[in-house]
NUTIFI-289844 format. One line per 5 residues: number of its first residue (from 1); for each residue x, y, z of N, C-alpha, C, CB. Coordinates in nm, 2 decimals, padded with zeros to 4 digits. Atoms other than C-alpha are relative to their C-alpha. Glycine has a CB too. Layout:
NUM> X,Y,Z,X,Y,Z,X,Y,Z,X,Y,Z; ... $
This chain:
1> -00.12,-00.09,00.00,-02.84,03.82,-14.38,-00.04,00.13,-00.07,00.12,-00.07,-00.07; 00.01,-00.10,00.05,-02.86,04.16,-14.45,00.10,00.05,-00.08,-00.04,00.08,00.07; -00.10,-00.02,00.09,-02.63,04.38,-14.72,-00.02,00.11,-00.02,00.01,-00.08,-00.12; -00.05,-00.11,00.03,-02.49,04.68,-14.71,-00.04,00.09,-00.14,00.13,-00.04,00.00; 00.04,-00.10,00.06,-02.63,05.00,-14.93,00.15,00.02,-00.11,-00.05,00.11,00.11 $
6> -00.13,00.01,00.08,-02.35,04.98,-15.22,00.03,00.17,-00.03,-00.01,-00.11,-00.14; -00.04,-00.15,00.06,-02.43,05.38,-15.28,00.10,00.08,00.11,-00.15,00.09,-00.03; -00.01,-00.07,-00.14,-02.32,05.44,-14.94,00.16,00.03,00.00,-00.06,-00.11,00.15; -00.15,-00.03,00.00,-01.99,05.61,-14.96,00.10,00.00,00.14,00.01,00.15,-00.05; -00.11,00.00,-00.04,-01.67,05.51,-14.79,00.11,00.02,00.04,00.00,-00.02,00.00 $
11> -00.12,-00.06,-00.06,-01.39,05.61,-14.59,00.13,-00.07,00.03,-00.05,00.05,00.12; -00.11,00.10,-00.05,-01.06,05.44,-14.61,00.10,00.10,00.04,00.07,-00.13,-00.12; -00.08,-00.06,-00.10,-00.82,05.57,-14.37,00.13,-00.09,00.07,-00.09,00.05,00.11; -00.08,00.09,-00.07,-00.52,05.46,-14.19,-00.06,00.07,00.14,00.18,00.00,-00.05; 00.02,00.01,-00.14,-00.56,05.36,-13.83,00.07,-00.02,00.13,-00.05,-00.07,-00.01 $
16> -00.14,-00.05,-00.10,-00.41,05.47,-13.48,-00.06,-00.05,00.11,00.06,00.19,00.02; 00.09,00.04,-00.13,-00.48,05.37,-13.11,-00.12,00.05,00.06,00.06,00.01,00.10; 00.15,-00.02,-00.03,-00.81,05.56,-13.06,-00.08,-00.09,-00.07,-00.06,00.14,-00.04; 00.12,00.05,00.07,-00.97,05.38,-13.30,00.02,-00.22,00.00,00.01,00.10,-00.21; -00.03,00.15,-00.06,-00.87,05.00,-13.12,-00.14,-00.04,00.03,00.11,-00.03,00.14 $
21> 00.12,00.10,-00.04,-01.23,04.98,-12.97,-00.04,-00.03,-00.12,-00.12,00.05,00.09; 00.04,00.06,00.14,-01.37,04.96,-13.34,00.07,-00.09,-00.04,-00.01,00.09,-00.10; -00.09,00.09,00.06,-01.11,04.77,-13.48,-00.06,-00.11,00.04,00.16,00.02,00.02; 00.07,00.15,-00.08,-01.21,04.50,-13.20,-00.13,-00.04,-00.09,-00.06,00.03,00.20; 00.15,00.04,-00.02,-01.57,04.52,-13.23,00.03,-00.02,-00.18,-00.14,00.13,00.09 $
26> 00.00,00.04,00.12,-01.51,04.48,-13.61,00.01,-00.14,-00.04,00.08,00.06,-00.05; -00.05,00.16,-00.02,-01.32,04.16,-13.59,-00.11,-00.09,00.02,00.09,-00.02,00.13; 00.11,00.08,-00.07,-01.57,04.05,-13.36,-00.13,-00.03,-00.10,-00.06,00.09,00.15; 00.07,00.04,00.06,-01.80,04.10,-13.62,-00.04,-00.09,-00.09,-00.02,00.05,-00.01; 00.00,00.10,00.17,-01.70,03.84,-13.90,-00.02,-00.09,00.11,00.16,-00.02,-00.14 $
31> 00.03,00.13,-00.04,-01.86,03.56,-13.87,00.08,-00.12,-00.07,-00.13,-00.01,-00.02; -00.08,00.09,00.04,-01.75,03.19,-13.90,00.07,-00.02,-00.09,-00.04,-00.07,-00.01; -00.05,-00.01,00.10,-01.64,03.19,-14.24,00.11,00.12,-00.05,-00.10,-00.02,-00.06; -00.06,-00.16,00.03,-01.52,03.54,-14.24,00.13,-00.01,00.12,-00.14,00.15,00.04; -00.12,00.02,-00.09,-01.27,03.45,-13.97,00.07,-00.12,00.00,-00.03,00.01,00.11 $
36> -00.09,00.11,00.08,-01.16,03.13,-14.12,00.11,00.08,-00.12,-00.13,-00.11,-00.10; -00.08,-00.08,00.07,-01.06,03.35,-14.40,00.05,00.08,00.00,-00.01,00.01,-00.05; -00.11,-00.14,-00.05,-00.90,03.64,-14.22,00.08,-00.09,00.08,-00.07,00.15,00.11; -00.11,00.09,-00.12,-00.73,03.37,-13.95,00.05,-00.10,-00.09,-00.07,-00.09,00.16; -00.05,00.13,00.05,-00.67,03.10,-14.18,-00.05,-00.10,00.10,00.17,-00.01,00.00 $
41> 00.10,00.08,-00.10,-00.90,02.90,-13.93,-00.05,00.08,00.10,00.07,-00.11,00.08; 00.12,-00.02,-00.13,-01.10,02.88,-13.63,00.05,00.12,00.09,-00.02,-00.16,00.11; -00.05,-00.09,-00.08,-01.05,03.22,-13.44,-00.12,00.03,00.12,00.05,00.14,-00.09; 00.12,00.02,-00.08,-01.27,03.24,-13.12,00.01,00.13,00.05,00.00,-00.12,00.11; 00.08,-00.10,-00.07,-01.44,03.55,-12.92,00.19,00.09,00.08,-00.15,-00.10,00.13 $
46> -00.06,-00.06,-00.12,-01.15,03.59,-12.68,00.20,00.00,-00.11,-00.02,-00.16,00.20; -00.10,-00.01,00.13,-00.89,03.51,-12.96,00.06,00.09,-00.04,-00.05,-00.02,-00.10; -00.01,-00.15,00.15,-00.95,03.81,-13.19,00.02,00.11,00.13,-00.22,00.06,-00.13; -00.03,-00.06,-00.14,-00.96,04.00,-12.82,00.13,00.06,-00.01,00.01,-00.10,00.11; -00.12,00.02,-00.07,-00.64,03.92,-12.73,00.07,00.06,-00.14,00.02,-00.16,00.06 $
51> -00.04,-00.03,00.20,-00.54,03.96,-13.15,-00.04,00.17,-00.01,-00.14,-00.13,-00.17; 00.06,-00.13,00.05,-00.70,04.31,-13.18,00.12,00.12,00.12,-00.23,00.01,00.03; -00.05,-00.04,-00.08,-00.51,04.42,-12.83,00.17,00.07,-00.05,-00.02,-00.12,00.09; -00.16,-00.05,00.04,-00.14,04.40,-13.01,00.01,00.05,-00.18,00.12,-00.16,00.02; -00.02,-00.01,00.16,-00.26,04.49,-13.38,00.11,00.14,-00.03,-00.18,00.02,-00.10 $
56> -00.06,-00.13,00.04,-00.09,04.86,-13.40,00.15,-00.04,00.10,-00.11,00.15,00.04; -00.13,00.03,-00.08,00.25,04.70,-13.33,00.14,00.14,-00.05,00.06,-00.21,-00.06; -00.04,-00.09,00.05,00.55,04.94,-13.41,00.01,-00.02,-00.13,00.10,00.02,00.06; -00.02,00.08,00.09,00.62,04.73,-13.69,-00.14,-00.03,-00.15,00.03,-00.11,00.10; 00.16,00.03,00.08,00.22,04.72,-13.86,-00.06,00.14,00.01,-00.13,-00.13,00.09 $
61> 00.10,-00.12,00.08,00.03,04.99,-14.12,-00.13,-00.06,00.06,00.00,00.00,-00.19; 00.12,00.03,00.03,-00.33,04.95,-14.05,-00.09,00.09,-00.06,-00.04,-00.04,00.10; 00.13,-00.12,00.11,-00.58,05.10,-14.27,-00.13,-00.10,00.02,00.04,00.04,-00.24; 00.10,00.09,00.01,-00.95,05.03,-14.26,-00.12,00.14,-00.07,-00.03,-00.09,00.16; 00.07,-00.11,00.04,-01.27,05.18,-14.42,-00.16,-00.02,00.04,00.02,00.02,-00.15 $
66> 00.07,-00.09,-00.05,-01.52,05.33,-14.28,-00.20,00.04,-00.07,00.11,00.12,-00.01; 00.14,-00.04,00.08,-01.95,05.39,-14.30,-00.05,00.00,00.14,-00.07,-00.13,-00.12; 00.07,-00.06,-00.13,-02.17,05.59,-14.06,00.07,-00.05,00.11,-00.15,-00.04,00.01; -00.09,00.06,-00.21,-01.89,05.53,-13.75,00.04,-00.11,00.00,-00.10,-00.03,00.16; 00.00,00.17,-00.02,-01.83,05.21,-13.84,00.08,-00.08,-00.08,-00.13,-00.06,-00.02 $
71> -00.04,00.04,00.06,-01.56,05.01,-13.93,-00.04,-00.11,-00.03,00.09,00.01,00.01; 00.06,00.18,00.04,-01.64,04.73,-14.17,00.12,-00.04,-00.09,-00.18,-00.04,-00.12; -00.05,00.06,00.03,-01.35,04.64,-14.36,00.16,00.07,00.08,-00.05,-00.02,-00.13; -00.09,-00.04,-00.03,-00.96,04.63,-14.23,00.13,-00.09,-00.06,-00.03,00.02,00.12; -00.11,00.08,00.11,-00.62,04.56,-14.40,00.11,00.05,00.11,00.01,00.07,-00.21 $
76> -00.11,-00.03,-00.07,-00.31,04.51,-14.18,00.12,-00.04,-00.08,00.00,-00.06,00.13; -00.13,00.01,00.10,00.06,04.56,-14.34,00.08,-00.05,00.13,00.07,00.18,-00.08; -00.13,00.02,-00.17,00.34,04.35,-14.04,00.10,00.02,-00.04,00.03,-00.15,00.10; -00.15,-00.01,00.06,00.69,04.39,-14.09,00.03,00.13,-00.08,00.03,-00.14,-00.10; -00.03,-00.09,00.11,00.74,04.72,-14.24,00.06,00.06,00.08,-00.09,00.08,-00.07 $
81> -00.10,-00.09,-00.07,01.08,04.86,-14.14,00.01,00.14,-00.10,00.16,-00.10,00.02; 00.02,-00.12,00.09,01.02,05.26,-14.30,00.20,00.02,-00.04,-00.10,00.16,00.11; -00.15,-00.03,00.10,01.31,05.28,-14.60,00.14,-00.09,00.04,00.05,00.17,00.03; -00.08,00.11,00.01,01.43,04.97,-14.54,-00.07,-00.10,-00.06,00.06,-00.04,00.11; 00.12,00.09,00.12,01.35,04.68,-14.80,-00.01,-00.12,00.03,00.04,00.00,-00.16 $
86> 00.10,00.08,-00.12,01.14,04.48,-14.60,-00.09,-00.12,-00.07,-00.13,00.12,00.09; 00.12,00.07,00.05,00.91,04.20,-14.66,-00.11,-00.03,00.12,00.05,-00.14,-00.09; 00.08,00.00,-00.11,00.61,04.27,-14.53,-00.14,-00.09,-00.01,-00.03,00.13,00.03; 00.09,00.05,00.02,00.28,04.04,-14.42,-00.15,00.07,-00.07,00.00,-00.03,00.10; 00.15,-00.08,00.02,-00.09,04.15,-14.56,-00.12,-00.09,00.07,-00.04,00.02,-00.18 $
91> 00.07,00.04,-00.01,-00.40,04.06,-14.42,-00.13,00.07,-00.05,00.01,-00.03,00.09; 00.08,-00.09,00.01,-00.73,04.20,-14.51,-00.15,-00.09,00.05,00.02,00.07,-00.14; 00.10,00.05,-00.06,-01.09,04.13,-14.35,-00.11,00.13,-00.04,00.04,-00.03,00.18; 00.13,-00.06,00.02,-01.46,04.25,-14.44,-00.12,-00.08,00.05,-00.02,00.03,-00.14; 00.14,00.02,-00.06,-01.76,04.24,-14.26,-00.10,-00.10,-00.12,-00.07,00.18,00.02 $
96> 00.09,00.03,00.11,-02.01,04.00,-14.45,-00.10,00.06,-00.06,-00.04,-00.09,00.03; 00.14,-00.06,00.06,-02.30,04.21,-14.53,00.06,00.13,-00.05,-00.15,00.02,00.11; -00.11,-00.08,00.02,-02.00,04.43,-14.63,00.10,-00.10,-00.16,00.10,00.02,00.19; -00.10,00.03,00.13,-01.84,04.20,-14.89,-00.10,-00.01,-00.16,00.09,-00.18,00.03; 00.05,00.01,00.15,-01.88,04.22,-15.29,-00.02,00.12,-00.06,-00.13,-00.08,-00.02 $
101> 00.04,-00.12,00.08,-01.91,04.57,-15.34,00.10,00.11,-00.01,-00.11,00.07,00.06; -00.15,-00.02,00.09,-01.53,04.66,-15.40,00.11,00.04,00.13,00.00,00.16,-00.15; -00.08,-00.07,-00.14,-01.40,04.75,-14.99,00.12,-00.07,-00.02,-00.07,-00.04,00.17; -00.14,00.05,00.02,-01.10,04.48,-15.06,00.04,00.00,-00.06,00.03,-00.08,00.01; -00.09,-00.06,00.12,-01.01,04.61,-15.38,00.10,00.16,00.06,-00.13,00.03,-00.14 $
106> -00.08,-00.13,-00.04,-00.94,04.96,-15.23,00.07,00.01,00.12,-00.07,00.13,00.01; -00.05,00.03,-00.10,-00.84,04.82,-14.91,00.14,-00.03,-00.05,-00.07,-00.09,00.06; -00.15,00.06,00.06,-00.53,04.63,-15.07,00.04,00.11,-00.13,-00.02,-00.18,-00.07; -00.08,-00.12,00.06,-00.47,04.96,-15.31,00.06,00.03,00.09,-00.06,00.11,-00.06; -00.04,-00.08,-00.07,-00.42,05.16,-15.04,00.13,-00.07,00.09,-00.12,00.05,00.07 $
111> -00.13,00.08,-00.08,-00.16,04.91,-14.85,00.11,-00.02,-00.06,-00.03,-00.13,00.04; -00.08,-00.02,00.08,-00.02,04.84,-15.14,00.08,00.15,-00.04,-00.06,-00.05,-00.08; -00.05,-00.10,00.01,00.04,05.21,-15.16,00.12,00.05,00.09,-00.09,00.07,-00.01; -00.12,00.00,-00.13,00.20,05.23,-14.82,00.09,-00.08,00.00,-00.04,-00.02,00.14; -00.16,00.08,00.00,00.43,04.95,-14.88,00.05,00.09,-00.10,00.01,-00.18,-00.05 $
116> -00.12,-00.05,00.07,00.57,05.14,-15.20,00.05,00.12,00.05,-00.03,00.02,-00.13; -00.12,-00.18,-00.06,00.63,05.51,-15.03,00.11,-00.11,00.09,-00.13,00.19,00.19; -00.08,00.04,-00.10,00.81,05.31,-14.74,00.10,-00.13,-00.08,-00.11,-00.03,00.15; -00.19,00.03,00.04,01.09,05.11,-14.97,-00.08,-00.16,00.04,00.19,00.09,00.14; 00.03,00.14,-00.03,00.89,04.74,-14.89,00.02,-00.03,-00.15,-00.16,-00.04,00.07 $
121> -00.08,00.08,00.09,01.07,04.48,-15.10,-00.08,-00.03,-00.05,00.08,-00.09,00.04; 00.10,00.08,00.05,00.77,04.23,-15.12,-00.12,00.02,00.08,00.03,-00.14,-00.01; 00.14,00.02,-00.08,00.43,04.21,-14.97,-00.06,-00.16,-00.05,-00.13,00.15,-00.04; 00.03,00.16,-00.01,00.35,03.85,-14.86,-00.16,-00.01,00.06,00.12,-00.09,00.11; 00.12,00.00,-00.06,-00.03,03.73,-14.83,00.02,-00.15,00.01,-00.13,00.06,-00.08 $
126> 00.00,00.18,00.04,-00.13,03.35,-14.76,-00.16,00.04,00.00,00.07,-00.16,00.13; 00.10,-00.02,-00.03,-00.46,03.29,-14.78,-00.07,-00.21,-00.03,-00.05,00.15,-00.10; 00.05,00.11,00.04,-00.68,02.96,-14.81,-00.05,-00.03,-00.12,-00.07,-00.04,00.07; 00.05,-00.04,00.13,-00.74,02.83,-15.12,-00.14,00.04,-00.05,00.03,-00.10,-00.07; 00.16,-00.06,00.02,-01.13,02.84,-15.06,-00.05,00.13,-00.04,-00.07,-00.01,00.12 $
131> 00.02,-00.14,-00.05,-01.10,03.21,-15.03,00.03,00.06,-00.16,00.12,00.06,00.15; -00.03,-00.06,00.15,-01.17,03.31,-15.41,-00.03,00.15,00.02,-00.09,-00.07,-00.13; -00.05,-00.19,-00.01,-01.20,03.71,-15.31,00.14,00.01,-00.01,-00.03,00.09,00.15; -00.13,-00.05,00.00,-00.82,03.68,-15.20,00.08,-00.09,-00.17,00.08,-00.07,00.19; -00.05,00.02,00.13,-00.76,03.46,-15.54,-00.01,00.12,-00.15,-00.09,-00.13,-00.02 $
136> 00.07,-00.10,00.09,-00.93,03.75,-15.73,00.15,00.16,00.01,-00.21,00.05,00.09; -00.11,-00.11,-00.01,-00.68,04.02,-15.55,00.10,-00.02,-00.07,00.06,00.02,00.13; -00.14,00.06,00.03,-00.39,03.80,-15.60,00.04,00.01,-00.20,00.00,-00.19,00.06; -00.02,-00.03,00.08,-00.47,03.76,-15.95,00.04,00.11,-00.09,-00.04,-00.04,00.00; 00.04,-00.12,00.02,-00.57,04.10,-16.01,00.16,00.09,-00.02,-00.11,00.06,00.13 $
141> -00.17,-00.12,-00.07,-00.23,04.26,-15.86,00.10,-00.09,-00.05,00.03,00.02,00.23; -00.14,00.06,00.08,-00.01,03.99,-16.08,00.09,-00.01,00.11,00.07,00.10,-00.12; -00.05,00.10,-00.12,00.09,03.81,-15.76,00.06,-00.12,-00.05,-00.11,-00.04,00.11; -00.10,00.18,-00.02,00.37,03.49,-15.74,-00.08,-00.06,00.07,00.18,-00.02,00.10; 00.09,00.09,-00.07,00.18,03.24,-15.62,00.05,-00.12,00.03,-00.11,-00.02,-00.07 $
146> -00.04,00.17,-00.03,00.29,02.87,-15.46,-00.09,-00.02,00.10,00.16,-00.04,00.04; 00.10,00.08,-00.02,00.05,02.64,-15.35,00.02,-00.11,00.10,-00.03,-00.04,-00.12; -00.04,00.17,-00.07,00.07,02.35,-15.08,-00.17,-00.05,-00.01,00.09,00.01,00.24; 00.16,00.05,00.02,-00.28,02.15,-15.04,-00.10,00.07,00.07,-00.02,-00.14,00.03; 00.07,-00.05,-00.05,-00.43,02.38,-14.84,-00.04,00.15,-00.05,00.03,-00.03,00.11 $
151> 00.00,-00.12,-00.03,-00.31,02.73,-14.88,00.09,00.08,-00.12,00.05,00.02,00.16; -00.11,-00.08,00.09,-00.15,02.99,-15.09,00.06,00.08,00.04,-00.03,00.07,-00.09; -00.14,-00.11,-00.05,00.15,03.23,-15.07,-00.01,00.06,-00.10,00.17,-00.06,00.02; 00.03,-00.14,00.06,00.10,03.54,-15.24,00.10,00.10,-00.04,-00.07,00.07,00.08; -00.11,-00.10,00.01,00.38,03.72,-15.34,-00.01,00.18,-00.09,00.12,-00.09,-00.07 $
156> -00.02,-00.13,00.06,00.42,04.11,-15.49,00.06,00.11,00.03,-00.08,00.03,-00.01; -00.11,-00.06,00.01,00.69,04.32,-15.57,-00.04,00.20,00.01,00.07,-00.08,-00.14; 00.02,-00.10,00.05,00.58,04.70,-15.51,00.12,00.09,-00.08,-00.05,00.04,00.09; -00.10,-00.10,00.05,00.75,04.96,-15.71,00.02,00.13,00.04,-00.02,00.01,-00.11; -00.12,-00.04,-00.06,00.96,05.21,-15.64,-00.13,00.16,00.05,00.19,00.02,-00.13 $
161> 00.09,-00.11,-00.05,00.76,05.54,-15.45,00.01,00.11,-00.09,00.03,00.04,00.14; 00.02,-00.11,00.10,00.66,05.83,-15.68,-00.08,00.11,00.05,-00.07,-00.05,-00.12; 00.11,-00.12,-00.01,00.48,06.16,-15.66,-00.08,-00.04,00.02,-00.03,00.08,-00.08; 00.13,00.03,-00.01,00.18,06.04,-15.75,-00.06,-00.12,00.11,-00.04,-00.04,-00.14; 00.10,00.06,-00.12,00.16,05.76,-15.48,00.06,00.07,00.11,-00.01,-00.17,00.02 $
166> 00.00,-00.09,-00.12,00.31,05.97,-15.20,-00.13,00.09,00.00,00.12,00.09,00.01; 00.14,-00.08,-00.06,00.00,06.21,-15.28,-00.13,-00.08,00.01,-00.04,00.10,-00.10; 00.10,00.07,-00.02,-00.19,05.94,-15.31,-00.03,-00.09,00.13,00.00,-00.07,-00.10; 00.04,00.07,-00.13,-00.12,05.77,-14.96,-00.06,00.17,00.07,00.16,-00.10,00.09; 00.01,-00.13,-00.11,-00.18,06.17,-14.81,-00.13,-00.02,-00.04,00.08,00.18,-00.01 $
171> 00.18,00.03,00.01,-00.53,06.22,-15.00,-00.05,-00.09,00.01,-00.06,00.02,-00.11; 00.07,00.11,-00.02,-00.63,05.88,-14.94,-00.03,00.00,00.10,00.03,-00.09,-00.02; 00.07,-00.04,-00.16,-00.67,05.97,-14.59,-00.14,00.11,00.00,00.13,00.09,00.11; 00.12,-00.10,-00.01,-00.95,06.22,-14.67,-00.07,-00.02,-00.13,00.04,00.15,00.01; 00.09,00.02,00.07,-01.10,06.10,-14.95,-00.14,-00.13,00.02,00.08,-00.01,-00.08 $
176> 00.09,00.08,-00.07,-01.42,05.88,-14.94,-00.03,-00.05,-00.19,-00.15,00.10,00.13; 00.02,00.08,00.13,-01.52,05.62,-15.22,-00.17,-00.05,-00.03,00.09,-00.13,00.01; 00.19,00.06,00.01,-01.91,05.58,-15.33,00.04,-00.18,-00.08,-00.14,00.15,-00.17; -00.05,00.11,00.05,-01.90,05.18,-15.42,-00.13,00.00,-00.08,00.05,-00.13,00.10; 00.07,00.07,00.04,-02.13,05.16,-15.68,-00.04,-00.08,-00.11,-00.05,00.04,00.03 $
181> -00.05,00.12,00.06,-02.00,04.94,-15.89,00.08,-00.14,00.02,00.04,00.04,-00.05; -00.09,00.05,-00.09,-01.90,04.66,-15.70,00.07,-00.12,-00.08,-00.07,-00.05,00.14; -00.02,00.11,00.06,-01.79,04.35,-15.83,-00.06,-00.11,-00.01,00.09,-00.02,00.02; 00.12,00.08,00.03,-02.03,04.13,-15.99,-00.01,-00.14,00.08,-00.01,-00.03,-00.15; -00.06,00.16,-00.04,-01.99,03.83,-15.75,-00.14,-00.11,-00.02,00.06,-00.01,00.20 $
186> 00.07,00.07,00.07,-02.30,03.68,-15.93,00.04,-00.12,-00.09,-00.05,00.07,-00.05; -00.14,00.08,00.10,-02.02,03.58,-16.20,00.09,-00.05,00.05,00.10,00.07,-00.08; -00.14,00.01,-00.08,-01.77,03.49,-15.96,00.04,-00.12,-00.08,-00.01,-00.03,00.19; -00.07,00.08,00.10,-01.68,03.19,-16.21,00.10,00.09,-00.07,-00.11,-00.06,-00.10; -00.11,-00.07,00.11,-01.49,03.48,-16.40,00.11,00.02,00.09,-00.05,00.14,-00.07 $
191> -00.14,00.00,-00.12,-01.25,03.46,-16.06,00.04,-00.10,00.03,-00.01,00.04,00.14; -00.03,00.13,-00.07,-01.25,03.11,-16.00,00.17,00.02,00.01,-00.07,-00.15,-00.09; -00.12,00.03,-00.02,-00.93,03.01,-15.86,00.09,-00.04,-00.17,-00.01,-00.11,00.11; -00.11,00.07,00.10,-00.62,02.95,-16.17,00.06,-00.13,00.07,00.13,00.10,-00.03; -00.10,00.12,-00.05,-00.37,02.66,-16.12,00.14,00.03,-00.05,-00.04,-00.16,-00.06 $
196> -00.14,-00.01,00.00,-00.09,02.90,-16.14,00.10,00.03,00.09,00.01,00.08,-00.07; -00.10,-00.02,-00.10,00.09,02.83,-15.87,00.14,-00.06,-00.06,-00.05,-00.07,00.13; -00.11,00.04,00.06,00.48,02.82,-15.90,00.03,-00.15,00.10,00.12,00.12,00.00 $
């Protein structure tokens, strides 16, 4: 497996219907594991297809970010009725030779940003419990958490829209991020999963 140039600066943007063929071929790119933990299981070829075809519903933000042409990581917001207080889904997905070097930290800022301009109540994630990157967000972002034996429920309450993140969802469209500090996932013990589910 190869691994991504961490100096290599990135582009997180929100995303509109020109940019569906990438989105696809992105998908398409996570492998087994990497689509266990964006699907919550087994997602097949024709699957993500058929899944990538209805992602920009009226209803779904998508942001993703960006390197030489090429999307490698992408975060979808569902359920977001604008200035009504909504609870909306999150997903987020990164390319493997793309993860560890901070794309789903600014991925889930930036969503998180768009749910607070637009009046979202909660932003709901699930994720499997295997999946200690999405344990790391959750913790990170002081997420509600409940637990069944497989999977987690993710809860977080954004707050109320401000100056500083209305300019921050506009310039975040044109700004670009050098990752080169990523997150040590050498240590990844310092993420392990808690057992604070409610």
């Amino acid at each position: 497996m190869g691994y991504a140039n961490p100096s290599e600066n990135v582009v997180v943007r929100r995303l509109y219907a020109p940019d569906l063929p990438e989105i696809r071929a992105h998908l398409l790119r996570l492998d087994t594991v990497a689509r266990n933990a964006r699907f919550c299981g087994a997602a097949s070829d024709l699957t993500i297809v058929t899944y990538a075809q209805k992602i920009l519903r009226n209803n779904s933000i998508v942001c993703g970010a960006w390197t030489n042409g090429h999307l490698r990581g992408l975060a979808e917001l569902r359920g977001v009725q604008a200035f009504v207080h909504s609870t909306a889904e999150a997903a987020i997905s990164v390319e493997p030779d793309w993860q560890d070097i901070g794309i789903g930290d600014v991925l889930f800022a930036y969503f998180m940003t768009l749910a607070q301009n637009r009046f979202v109540k909660s932003v709901q994630f699930i994720f499997q419990k295997s999946n200690i990157r999405m344990w790391h967000l959750a913790q990170k972002h002081h997420a509600v958490l409940s637990c069944d034996q497989d999977f987690v429920d993710a809860k977080i309450t954004p707050t109320w829209p401000t100056p500083i993140s209305l300019a921050a969802e506009f310039y975040g469209d044109h700004l670009s991020y050098g990752f080169n500090a990523g997150i040590d996932w050498a240590h990844r013990e310092n993420y392990a999963p808690s057992n604070r589910c409610g």
